[in-house]
Rosetta silent file (secondary structure, phi, psi, omega in degrees, C-alpha in Angstrom):
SEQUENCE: XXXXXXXXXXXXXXXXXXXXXXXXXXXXXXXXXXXXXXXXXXXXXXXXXXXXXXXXXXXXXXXXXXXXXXXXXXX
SCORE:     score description
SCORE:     0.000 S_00000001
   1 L     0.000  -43.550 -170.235   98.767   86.427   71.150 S_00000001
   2 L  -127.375  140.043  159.299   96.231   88.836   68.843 S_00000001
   3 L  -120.217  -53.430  141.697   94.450   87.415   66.901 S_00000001
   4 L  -110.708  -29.863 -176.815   93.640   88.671   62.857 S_00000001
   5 L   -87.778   -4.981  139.907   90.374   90.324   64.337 S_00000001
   6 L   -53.030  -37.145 -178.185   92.164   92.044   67.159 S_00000001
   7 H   -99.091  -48.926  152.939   94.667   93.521   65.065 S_00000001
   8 H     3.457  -63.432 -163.059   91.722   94.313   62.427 S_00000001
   9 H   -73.005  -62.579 -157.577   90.284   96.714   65.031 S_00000001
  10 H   -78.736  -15.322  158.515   93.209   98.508   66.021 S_00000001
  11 H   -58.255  -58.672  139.507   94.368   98.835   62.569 S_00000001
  12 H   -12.775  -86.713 -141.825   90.764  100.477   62.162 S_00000001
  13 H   -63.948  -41.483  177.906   91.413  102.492   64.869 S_00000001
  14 H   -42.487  -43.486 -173.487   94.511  103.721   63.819 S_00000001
  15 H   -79.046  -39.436  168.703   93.287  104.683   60.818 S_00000001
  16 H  -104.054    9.143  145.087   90.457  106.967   62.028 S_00000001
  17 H   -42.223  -68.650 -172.117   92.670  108.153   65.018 S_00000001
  18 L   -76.944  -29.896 -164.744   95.780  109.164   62.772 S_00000001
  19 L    97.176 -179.239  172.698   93.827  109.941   59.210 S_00000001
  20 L  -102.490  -37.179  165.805   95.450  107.651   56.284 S_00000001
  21 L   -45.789  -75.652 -143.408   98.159  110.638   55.541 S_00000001
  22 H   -93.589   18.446 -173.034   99.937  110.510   58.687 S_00000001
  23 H   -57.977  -62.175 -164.008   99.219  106.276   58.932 S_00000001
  24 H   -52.199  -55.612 -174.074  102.972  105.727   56.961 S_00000001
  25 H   -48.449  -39.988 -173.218  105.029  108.717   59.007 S_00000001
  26 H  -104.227   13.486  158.602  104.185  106.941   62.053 S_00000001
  27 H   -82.214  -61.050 -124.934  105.385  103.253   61.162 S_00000001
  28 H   -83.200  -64.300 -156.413  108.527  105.039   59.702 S_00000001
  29 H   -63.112  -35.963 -175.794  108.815  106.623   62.896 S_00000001
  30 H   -69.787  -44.601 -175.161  108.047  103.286   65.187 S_00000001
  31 H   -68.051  -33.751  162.185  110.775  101.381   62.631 S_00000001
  32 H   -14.750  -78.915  157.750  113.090  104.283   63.041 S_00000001
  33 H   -34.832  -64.578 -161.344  112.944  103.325   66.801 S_00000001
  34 H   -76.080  -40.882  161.490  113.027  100.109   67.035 S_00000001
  35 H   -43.586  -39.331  174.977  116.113  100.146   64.883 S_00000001
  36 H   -91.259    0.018 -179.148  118.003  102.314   67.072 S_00000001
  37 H   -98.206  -50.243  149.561  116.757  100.487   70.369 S_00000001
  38 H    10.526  -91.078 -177.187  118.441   97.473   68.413 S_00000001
  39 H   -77.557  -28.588  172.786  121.644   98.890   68.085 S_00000001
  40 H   -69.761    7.343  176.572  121.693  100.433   71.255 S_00000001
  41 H  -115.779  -42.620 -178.271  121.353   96.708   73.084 S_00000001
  42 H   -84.348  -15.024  159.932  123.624   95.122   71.177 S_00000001
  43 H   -54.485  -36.966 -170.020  126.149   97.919   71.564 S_00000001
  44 H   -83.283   -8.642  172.717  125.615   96.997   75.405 S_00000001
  45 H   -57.188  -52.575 -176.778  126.084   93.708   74.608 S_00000001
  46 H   -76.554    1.068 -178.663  129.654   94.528   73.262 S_00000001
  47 L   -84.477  169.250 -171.229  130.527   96.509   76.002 S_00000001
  48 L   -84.787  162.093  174.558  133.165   95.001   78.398 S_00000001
  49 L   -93.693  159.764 -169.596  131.658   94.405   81.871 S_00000001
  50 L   -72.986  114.197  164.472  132.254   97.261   84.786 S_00000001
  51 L   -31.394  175.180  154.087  135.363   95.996   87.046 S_00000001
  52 L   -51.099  127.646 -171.392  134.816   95.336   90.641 S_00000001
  53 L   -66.460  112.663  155.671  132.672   97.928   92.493 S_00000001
  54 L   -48.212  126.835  176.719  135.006   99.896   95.147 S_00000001
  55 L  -133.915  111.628  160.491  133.279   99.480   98.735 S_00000001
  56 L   -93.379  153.014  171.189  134.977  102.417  100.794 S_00000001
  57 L  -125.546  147.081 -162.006  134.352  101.831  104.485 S_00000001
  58 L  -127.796  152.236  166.008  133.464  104.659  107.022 S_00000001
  59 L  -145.428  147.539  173.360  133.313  104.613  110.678 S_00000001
  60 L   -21.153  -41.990  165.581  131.664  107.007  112.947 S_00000001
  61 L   -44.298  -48.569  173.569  134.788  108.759  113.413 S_00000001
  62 L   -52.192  -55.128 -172.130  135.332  109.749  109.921 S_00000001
  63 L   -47.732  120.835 -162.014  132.465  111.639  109.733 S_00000001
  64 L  -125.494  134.431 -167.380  132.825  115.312  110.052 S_00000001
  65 L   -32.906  163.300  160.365  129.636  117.107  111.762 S_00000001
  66 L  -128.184   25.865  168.497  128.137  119.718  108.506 S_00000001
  67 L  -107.786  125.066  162.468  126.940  121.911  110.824 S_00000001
  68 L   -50.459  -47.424 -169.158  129.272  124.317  111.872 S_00000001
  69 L  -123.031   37.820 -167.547  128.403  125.743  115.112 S_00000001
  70 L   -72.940   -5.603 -177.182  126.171  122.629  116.174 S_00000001
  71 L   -95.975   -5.109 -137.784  128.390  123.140  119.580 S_00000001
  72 L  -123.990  162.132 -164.001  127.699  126.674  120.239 S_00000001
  73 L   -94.480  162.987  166.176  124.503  128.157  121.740 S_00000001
  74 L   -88.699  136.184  158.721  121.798  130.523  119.732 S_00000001
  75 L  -104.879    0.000    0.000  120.991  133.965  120.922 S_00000001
């Protein structure tokens, strides 16, 4: 996909973007992430799947108006 003179540059970039000081804090912060994005998929992995979805059915009737006084006139 990239290839060594692609990632060259943006390592470069990185480097006068970030400084060399704050280069390390922010792979420990991207591996941080990506560790916990991890575990958080394969926890959903392990979850049980969601029963059948409830389908309530309404008819016109059911419905009750939210207006109160939609019969009555305005003064």
């Amino acid at each position: 996909m990239f290839g060594i003179s692609e990632m060259a540059i943006v390592l470069i970039l990185l480097v006068l973007l970030l400084g060399a000081r704050k280069l390390p804090e922010v792979a420990r912060a991207v591996g941080k992430s990506a560790r916990i994005l991890n575990r958080e998929v394969r926890a959903a992995d392990n979850e049980p799947a969601a029963g059948p979805k409830r389908v309530i059915e309404v008819t016109p009737a059911d419905v009750i108006d939210p207006r109160p006084d939609s019969g009555a006139s305005r003064s």
